[in-house]
C-alpha positions as CSV (number, residue, x, y, z in Angstrom):
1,X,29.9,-91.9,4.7
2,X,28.6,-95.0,6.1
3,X,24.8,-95.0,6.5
4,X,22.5,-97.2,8.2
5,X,19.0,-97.4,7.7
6,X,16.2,-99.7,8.9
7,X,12.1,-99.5,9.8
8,X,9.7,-100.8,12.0
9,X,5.9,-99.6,11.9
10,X,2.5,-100.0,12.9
11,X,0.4,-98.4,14.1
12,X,-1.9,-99.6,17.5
13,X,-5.2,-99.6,18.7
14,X,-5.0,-100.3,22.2
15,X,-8.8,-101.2,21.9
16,X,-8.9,-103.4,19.2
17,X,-9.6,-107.0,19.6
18,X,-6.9,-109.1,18.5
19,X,-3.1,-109.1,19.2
20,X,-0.4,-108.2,16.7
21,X,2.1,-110.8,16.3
22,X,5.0,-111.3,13.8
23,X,2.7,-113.1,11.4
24,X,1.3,-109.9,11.1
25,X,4.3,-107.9,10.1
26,X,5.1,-110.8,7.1
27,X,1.4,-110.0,5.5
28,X,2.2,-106.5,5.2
29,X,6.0,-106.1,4.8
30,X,8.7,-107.8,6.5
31,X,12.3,-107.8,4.5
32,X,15.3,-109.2,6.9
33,X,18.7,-107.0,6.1
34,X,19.7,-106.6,2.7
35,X,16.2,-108.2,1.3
36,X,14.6,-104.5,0.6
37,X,13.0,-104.7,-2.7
38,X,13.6,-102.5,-5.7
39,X,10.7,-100.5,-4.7
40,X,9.2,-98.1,-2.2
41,X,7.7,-100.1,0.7
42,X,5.2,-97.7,2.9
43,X,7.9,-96.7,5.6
44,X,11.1,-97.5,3.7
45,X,11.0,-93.8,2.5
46,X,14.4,-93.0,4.3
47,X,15.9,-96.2,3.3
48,X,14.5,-95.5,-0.7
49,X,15.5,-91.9,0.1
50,X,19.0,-93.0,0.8
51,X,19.1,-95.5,-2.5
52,X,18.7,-92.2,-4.5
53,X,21.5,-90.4,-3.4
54,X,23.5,-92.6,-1.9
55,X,25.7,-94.2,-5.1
56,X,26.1,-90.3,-6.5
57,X,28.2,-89.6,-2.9
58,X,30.2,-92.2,-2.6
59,X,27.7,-93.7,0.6
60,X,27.8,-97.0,1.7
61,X,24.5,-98.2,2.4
62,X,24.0,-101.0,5.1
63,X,20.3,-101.9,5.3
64,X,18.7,-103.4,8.0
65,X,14.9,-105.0,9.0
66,X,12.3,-103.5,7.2
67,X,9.1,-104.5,8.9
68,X,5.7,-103.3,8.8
69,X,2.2,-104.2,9.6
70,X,-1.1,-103.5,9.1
71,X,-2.4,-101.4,12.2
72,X,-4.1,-103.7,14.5
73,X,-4.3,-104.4,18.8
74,X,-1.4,-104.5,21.1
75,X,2.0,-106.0,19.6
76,X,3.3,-108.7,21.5
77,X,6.3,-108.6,23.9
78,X,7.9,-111.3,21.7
79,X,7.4,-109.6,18.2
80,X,8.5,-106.4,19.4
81,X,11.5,-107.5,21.4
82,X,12.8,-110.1,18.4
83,X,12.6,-106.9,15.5
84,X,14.1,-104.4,18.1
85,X,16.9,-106.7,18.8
86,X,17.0,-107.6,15.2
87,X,17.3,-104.3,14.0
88,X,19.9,-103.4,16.5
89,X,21.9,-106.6,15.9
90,X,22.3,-105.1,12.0
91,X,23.3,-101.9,13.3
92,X,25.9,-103.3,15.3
93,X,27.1,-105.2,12.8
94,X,27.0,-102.3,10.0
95,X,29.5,-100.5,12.6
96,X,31.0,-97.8,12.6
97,X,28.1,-95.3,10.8
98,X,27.9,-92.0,10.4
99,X,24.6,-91.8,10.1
100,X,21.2,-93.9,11.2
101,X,18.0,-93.0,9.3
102,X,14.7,-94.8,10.4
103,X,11.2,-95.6,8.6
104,X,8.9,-95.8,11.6
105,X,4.8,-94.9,12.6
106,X,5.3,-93.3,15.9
107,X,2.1,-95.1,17.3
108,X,3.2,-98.9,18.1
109,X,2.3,-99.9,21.5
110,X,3.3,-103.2,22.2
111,X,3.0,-105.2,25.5
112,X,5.0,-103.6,28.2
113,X,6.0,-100.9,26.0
114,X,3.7,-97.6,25.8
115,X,6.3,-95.8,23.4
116,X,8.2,-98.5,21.1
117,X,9.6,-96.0,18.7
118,X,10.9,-93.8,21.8
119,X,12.6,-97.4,23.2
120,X,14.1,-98.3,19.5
121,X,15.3,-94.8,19.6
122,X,16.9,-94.9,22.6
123,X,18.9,-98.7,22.2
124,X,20.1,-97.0,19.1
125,X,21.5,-94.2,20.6
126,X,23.5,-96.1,23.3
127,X,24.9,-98.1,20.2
128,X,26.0,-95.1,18.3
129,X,26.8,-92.7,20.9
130,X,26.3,-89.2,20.7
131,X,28.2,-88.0,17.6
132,X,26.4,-89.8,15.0
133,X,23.1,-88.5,13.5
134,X,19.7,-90.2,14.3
135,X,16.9,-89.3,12.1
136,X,13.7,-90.3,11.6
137,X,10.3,-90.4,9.5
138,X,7.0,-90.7,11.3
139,X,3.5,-90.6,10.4
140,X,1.6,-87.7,11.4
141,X,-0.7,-90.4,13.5
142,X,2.2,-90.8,16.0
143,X,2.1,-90.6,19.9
144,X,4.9,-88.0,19.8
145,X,7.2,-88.8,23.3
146,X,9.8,-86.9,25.0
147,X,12.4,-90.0,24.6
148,X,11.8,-89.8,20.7
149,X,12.3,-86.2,20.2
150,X,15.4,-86.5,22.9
151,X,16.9,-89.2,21.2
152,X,16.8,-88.5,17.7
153,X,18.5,-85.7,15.8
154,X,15.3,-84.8,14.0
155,X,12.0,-86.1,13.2
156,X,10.0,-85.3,10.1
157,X,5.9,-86.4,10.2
158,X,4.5,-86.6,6.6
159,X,2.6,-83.7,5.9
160,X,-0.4,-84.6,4.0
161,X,-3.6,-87.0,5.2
162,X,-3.9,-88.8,3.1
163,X,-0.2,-89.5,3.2
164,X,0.6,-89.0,-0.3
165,X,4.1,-87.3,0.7
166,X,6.2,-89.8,2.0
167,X,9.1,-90.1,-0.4
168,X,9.4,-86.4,-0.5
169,X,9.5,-86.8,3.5
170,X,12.2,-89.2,3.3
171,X,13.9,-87.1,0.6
172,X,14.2,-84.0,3.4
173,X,15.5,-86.0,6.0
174,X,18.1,-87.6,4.3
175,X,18.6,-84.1,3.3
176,X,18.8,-82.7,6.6
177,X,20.6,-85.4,8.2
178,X,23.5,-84.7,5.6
179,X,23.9,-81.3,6.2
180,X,23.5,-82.9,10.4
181,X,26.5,-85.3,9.5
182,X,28.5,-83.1,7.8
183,X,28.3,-80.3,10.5
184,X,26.8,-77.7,7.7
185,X,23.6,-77.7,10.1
186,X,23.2,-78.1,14.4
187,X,19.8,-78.0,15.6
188,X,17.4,-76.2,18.2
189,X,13.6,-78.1,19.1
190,X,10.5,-77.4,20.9
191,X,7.0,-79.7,21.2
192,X,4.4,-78.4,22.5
193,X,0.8,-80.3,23.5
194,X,-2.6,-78.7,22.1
195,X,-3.6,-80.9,24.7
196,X,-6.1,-81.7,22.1
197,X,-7.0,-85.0,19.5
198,X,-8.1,-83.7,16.3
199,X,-8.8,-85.2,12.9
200,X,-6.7,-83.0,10.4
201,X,-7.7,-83.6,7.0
202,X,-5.7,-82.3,4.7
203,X,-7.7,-82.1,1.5
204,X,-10.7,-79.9,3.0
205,X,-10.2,-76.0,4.2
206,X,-9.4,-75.2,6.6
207,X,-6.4,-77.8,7.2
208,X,-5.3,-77.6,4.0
209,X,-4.2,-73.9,3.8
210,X,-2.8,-74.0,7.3
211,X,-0.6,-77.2,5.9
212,X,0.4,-75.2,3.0
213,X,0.8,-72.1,5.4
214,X,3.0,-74.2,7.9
215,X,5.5,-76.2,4.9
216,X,5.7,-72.0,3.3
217,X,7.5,-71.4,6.9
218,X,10.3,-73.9,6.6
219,X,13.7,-72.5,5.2
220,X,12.7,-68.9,6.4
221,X,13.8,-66.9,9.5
222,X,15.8,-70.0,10.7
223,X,13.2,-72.7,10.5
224,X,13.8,-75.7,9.0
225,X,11.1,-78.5,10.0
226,X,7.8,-78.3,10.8
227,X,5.7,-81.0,11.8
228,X,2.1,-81.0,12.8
229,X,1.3,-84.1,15.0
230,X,-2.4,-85.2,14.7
231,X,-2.1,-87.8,17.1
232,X,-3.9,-91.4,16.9
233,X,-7.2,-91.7,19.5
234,X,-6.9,-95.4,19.7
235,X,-4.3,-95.3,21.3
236,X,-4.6,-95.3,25.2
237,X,-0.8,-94.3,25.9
238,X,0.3,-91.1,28.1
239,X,1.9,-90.0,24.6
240,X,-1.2,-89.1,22.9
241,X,-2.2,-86.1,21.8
242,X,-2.4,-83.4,18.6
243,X,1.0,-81.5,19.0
244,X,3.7,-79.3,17.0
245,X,7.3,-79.9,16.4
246,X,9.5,-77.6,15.4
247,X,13.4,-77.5,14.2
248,X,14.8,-74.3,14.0
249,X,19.0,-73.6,12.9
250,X,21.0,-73.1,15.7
251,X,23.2,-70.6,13.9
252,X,20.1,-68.1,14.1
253,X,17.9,-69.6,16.7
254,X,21.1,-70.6,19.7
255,X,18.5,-70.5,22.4
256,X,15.6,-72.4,20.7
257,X,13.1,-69.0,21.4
258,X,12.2,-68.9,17.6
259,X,11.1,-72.8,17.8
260,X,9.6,-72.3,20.6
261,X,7.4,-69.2,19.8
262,X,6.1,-71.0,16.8
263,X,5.4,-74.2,17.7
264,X,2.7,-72.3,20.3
265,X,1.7,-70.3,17.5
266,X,0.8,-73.2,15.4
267,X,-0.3,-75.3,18.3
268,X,-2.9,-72.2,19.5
269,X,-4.1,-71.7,15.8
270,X,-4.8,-75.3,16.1
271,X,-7.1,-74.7,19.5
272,X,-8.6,-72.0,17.7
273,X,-10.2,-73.8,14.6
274,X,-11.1,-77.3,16.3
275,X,-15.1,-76.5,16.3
276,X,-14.3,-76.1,12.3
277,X,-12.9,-79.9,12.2
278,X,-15.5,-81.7,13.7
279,X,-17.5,-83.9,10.3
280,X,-20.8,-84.7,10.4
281,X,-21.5,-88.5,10.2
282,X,-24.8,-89.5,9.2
283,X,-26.5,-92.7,10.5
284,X,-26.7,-96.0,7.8
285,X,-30.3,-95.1,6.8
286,X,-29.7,-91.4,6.3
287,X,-26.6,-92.4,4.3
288,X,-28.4,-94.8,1.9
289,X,-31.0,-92.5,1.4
290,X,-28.7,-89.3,0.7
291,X,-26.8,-91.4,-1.2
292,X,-29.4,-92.3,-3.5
293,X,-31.1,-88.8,-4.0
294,X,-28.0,-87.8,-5.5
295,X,-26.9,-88.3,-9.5
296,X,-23.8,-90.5,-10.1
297,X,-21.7,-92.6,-8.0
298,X,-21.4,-92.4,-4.4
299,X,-19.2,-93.5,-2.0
300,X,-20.1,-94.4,1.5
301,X,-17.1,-94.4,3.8
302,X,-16.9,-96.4,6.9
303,X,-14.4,-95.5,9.0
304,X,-15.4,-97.3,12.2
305,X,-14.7,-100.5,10.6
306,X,-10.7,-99.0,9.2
307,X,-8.1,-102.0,9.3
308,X,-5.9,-98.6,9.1
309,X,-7.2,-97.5,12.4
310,X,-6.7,-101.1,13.8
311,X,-10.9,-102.3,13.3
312,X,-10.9,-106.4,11.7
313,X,-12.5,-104.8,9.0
314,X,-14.7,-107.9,8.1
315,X,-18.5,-105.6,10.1
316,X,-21.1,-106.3,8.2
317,X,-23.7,-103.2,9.0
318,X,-23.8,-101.4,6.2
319,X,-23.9,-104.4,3.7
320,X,-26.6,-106.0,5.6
321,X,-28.7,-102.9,5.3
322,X,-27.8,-102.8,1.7
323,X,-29.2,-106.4,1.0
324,X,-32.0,-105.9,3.5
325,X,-33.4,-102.6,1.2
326,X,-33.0,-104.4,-1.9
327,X,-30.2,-102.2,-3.2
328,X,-28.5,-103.6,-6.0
329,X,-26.0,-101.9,-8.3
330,X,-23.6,-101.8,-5.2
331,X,-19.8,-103.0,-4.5
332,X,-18.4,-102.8,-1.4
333,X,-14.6,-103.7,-0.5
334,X,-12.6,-104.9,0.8
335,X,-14.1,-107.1,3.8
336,X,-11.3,-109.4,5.4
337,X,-12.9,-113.1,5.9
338,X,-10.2,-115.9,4.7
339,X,-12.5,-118.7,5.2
340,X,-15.3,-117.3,2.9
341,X,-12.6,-116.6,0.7
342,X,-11.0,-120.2,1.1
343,X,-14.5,-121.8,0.1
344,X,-15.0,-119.6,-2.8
345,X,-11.7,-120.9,-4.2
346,X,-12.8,-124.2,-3.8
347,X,-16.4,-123.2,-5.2
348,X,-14.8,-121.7,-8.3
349,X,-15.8,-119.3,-10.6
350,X,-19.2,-119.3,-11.7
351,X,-20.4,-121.3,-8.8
352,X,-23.6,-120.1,-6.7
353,X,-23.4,-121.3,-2.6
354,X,-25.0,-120.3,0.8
355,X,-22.0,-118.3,2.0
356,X,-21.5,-116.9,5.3
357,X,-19.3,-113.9,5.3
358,X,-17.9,-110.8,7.7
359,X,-19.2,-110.5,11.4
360,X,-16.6,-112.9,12.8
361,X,-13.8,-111.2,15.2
362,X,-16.3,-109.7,17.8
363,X,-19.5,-107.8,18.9
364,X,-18.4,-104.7,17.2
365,X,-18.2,-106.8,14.1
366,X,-22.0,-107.1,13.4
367,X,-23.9,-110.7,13.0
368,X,-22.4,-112.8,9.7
369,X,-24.7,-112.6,6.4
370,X,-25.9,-115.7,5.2
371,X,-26.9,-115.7,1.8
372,X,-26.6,-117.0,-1.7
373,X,-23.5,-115.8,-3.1
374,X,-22.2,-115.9,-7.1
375,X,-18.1,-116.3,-7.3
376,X,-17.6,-113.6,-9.7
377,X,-13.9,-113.7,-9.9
378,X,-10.8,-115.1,-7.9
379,X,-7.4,-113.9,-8.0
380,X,-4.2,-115.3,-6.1
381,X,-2.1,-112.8,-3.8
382,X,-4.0,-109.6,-4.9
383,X,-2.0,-106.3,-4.3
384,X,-3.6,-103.0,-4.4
385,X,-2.6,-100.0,-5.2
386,X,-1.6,-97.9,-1.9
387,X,-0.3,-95.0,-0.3
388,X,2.6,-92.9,-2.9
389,X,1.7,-95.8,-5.5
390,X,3.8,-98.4,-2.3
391,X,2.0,-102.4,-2.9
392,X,-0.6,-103.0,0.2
393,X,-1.0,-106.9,-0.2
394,X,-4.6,-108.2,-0.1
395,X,-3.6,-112.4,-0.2
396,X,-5.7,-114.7,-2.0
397,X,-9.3,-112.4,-2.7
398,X,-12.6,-113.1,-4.6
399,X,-15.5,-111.1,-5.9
400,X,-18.8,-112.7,-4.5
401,X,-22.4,-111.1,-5.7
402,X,-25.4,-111.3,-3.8
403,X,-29.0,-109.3,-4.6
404,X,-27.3,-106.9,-7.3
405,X,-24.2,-106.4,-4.1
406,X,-20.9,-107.0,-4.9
407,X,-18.4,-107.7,-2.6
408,X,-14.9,-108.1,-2.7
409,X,-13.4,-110.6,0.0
410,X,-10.0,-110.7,1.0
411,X,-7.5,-113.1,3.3
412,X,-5.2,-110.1,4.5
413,X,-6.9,-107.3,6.4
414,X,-6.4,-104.0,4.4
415,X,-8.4,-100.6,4.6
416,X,-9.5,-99.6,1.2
417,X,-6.6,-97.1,-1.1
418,X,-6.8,-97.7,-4.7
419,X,-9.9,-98.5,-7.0
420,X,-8.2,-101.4,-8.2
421,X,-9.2,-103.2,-5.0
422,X,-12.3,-103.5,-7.3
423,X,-11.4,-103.6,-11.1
424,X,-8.5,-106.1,-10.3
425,X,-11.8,-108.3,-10.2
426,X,-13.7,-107.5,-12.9
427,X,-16.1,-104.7,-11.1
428,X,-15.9,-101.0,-12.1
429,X,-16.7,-99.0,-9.4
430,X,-17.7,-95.7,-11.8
431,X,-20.5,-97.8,-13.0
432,X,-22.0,-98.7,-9.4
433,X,-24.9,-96.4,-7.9
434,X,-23.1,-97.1,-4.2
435,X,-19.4,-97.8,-3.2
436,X,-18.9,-98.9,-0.3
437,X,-15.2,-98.4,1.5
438,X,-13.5,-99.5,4.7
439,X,-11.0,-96.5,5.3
440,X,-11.3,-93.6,7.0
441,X,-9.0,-91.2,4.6
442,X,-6.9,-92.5,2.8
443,X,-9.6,-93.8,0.1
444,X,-10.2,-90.2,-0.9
445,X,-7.0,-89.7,-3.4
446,X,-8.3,-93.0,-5.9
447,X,-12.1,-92.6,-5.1
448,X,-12.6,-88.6,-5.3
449,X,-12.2,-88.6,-9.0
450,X,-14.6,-91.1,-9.6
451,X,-17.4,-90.4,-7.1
452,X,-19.8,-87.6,-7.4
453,X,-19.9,-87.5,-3.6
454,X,-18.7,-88.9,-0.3
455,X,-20.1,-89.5,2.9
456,X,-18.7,-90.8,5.7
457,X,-21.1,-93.1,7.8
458,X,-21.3,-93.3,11.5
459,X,-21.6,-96.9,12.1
460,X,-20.3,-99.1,14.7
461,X,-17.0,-100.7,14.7
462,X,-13.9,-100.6,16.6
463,X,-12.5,-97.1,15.2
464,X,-14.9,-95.5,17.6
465,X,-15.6,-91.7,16.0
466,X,-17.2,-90.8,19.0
467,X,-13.8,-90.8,21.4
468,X,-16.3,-90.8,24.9
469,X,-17.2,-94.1,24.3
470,X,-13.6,-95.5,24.6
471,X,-12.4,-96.5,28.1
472,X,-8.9,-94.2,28.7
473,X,-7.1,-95.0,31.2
474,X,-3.3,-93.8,30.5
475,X,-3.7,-90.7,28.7
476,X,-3.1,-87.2,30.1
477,X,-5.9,-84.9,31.2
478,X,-7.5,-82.8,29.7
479,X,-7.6,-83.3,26.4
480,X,-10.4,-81.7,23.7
481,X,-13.0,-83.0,23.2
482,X,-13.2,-85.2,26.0
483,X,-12.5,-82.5,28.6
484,X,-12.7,-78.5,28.1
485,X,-9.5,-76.8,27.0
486,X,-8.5,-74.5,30.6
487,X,-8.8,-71.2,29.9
488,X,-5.7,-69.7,27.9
């Protein structure tokens, strides 16, 4: 069996500041055909999937672009149109396959393009024709389009939030897509719109026994994929929305009815448990303070500020309140500003200089601090640890201290995953009063074990958590919680 396999992801805030271009992609992960390292990248599971088994079959693996990037605003015509049309150029060279199997988000919006993974789809189809299998893995953050679902054979979302699944995802589709290929399996589908946006976070009740409820229903009674779409709010596309897909076997299900019936069921026990999903967020202030009556570590998340929801990540609102209180015994990280960090290369360890850091992209960014900043440590091309133990690349970085608050700078935007963001550096976050983290989920599998509680702070920033305040203007209506659910 020939089988090709490629990726292309990232994930968009249509109100974010600043365009994503291909210099973008290269920071986070950007391997031309054939160039695919000898380890999981974050949406090479298929392609890592494939690696596995491959060799034992008798495959042969062509592998195409693997590109990724960290979420951001609105890709550019020209970066999306030169890695579509790269991607497709090593397809049509890796002709004939018998199988296409792609890494992808399912939320890029790039300009003139609402659905990018629904267009990618679709080229690839008119390359392959109808007979050979198209399958997919998205993130569970997708915009979730009629010419995706159409195009493709099947699409498999990641199942946990934080998205610690995502080899196991790409072990099932290549799984599926076999059985697709080798005509052991033909398919039935239904989608169906909550007409909802909902955070579903799948390490707090009750998301995480309908998850565990929803992956018990797949191999039973002719189901064989489930995937619960959350949906991404930042991005203003018709697409967007909380929704469920289901795959049922066309040997039991030839109609589709089964598929059907329960991707309403799942989509109306969604509707019914949204007023259990809402978190509360306290203010800065409040957060400090609740933070501080309690024993042990705690970490203070800031979600508005997420370089995984698209934010710059460099606001500087909670650390200013920090320094303004007096609060030492702090660490807060990582903050994107590569000319602070330039300087405190040049500076050196050990040096002490008036520093301005953060507060640079826009309004939503804060004001910068200006203070008098210690360079702690310095290290060249950091990588953290990230999602499934995959590299998320922090460039050049430097610890800099300031009133007993130590922050770790960076030159690559990144949203907080792994505590080594911090002991890479020298600073042990278990023996800081307050740690402070720009992520919105995905922080929780490294910081959990380590903190004796977490709070999520409502500050400003571009990952808006209250979704009235953004500007829509492409979306469909209605859609909870902007707009009551009509009556069922």
């Amino acid at each position: 069996m020939r089988v090709f396999s490629a990726a292309l992801a990232t994930e968009t805030n249509t109100f974010a500041p600043m365009p994503t271009g291909i210099a973008t992609f290269h920071e986070r992960a950007f391997y031309p055909a054939g160039q695919h390292p000898d380890k999981m990248q974050m949406h090479g599971g298929p392609l890592w999937a494939a690696r596995q088994v491959g060799p034992s079959r008798g495959w042969t693996l062509i592998e195409g672009l693997v590109a990724a990037a960290v979420p951001n605003g609105i890709v550019t015509r020209a970066a999306f149109e030169t890695m579509r049309d790269q991607i497709l150029a090593d397809l049509r060279a890796a002709l004939p396959v018998d199988m296409v199997l792609l890494g992808l988000h399912g939320a890029m919006i790039a300009d003139g393009y609402d659905d990018c993974e629904g267009e990618l789809i679709t080229r690839v189809r008119e390359i392959v024709g109808p007979d050979v299998v198209i399958g997919g893995t998205l993130d569970p953050h997708c915009h979730m389009s009629a010419a995706m679902v159409e195009g493709a054979d099947l699409l498999i979302c990641w199942k946990e939030y934080p998205h610690t699944d995502i080899l196991e995802r790409g072990q099932e589709l290549v799984a599926r897509c076999t059985d697709l290929a080798e005509k052991r399996l033909k398919l039935r589908h239904a989608l169906v719109d909550s007409n909802m946006i909902i955070t579903l976070h799948t390490t707090r009740e009750p998301v995480r026994s309908f998850v565990d409820r929803v992956s018990a229903l797949e191999g039973k009674d002719g189901i064989v994929s489930v995937s619960i779409v959350h949906g991404f709010a930042w991005g203003d596309t018709p697409d967007m929305g909380t929704k469920v897909l289901v795959y049922s076997d066309a040997a039991v299900d030839p109609d589709g009815a089964r598929a059907k019936a329960l991707a309403q069921q799942l989509a109306d026990e969604l509707i019914a448990m949204r007023g259990e999903l809402t978190e509360a967020t306290p203010g800065i202030d409040e957060a400090i303070d609740q933070a501080l009556s309690i024993d042990g570590t705690v970490v203070l998340g800031d979600a508005s500020d997420n370089p995984g929801g698209g934010a710059p990540g460099d606001s500087t609102y909670i650390l200013r309140r920090l320094l303004e209180r007096g609060i030492g015994n702090a660490c807060l990280g990582p903050l994107w500003d590569p000319i602070a960090v330039r300087i405190a290369f040049d500076a050196g360890v050990g040096a002490k200089l008036p520093l301005r850091i953060g507060g640079k992209i826009g309004l939503l960014s804060g004001d910068p601090i200006d203070a008098v900043w210690e360079v702690k440590a310095l290290k060249e091309n950091m990588v953290m640890t990230g999602l499934a133990g995959t590299p998320a690349k922090l460039g050049d970085s430097a610890l800099i201290e300031s009133g007993g608050v130590e922050v770790v700078i960076t030159s690559f935007r990144c949203q907080t995953f792994g505590v080594d963001v911090f002991t890479q550096l020298g600073c042990d976050p278990r023996a800081r009063k307050l740690v402070g983290v720009k992520s919105a989920q995905h922080f929780r599998a490294a910081f959990a074990p380590i903190a004796k509680q977490i709070i999520m702070v409502e500050a400003p920033g571009v990952v808006a958590r209250d979704l009235t305040l953004l500007r829509y203007k492409k979306i469909q209506r209605p859609k909870w919680p902007l707009d009551e659910l009509p009556e069922a």
